[in-house]
C-alpha positions as CSV (number, residue, x, y, z in Angstrom):
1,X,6.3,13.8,-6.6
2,X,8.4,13.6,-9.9
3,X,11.8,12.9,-7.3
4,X,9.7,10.5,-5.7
5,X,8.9,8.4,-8.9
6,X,12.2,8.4,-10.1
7,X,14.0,7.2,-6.7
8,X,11.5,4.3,-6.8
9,X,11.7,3.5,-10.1
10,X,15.7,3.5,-9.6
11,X,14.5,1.2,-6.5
12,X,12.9,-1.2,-8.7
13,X,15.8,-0.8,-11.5
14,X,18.4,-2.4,-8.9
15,X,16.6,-4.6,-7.2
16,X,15.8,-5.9,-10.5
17,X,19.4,-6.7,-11.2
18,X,19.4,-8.4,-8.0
19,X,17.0,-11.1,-9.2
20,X,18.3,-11.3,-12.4
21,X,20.9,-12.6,-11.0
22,X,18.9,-15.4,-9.6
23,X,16.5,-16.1,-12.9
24,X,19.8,-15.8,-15.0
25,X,19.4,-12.8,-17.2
26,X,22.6,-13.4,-19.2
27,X,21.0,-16.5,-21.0
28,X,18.3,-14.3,-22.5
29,X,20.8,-11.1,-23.3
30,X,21.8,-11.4,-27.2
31,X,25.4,-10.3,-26.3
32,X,26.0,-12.9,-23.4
33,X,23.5,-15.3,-24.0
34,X,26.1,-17.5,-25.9
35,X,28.5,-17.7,-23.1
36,X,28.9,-20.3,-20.5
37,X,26.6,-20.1,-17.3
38,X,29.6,-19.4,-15.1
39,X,31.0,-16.7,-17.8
40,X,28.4,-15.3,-18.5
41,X,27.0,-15.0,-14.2
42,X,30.8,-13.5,-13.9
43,X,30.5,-11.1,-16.7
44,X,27.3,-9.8,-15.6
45,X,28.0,-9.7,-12.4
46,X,30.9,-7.8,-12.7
47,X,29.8,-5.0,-15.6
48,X,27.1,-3.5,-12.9
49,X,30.0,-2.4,-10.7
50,X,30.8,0.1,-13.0
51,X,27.8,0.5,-14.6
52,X,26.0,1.3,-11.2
53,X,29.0,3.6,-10.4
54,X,28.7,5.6,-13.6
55,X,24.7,5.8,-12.8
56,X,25.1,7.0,-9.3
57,X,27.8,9.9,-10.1
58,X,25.7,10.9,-12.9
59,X,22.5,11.1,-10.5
60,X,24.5,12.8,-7.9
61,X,26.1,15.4,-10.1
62,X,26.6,18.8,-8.5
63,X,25.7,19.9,-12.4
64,X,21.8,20.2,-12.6
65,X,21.5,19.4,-16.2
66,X,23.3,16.5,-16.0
67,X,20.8,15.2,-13.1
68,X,17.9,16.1,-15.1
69,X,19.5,14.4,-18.1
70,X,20.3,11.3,-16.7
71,X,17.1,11.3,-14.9
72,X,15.7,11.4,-18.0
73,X,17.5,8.5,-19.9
74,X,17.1,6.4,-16.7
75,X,13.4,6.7,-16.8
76,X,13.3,6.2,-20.5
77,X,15.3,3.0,-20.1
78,X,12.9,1.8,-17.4
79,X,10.2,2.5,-19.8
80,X,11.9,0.6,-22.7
81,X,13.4,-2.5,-20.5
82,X,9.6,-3.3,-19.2
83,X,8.7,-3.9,-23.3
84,X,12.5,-5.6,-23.4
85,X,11.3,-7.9,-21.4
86,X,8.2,-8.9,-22.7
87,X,9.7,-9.5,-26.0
88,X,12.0,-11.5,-24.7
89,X,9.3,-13.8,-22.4
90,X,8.7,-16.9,-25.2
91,X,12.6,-17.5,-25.2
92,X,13.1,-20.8,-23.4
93,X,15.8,-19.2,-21.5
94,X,13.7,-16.7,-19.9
95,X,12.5,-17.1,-16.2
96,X,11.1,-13.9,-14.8
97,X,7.8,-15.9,-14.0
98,X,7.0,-15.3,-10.6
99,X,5.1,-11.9,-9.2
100,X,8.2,-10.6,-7.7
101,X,10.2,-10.1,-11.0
102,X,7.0,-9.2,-12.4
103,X,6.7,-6.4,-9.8
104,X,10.5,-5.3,-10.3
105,X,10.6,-5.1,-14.0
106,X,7.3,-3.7,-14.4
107,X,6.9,-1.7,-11.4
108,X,9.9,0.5,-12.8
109,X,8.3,0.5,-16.2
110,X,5.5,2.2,-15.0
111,X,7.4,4.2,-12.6
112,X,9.8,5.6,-15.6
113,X,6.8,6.2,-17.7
114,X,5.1,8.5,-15.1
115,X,8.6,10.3,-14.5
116,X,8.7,10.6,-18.1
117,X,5.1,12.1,-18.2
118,X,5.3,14.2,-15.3
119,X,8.8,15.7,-17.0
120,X,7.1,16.5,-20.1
121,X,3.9,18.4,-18.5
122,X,6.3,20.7,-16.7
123,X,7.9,21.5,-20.1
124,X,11.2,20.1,-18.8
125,X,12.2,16.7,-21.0
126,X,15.9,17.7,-21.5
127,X,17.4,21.0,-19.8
């Protein structure tokens, strides 16, 4: 169940990025939110390649602690991003409105939340 929770919160995670693309996330981010639309859609754009790269080697490391690990800090940051965003929601800049994003950024808030509670029944937050 725990594998099942995280896969779908990782689900929700990158599809999340996709429409974040589309509501322009990098107006609201304090480190590119100062940057021209087409810099800052390039620059965001272009950091997930290796950012998603360095998340899928860690998730598909061979080394078991380093699986639980980043399994860990990927559901914490799920958990954390959901309240990132609704800090962020009275910015003008901010246009996550519709139930979709809703779903995506929230739907892997919970989701990272229940990994993280599920993790910390079974004694096992970092290995």
């Amino acid at each position: 169940m725990k594998k099942i929770i995280f896969c779908l919160g990782i689900g929700f995670l990158f599809t999340h990025e996709m429409d974040a693309m589309l509501n322009n996330e990098w107006r609201v981010m304090p480190l590119t939110s100062w940057l021209s639309n087409e810099s800052g859609q390039k620059i965001f754009l272009l950091a997930h390649i290796p950012l998603f790269a360095v998340l899928a080697a860690l998730i598909a490391s061979s080394n078991e602690t380093i699986r639980n690990r980043t399994q860990v800090v990927i559901s914490a940051f799920l958990a954390i991003h959901g309240v990132l965003h609704v800090a962020f929601m009275s910015q003008q800049q901010y246009k996550f409105e519709s139930i979709e994003s809703n779903l995506l950024i929230f739907g892997g808030a919970v989701c990272g939340a229940i990994f993280l509670f599920l993790n910390q029944r079974r004694g096992t937050i970092i290995t």
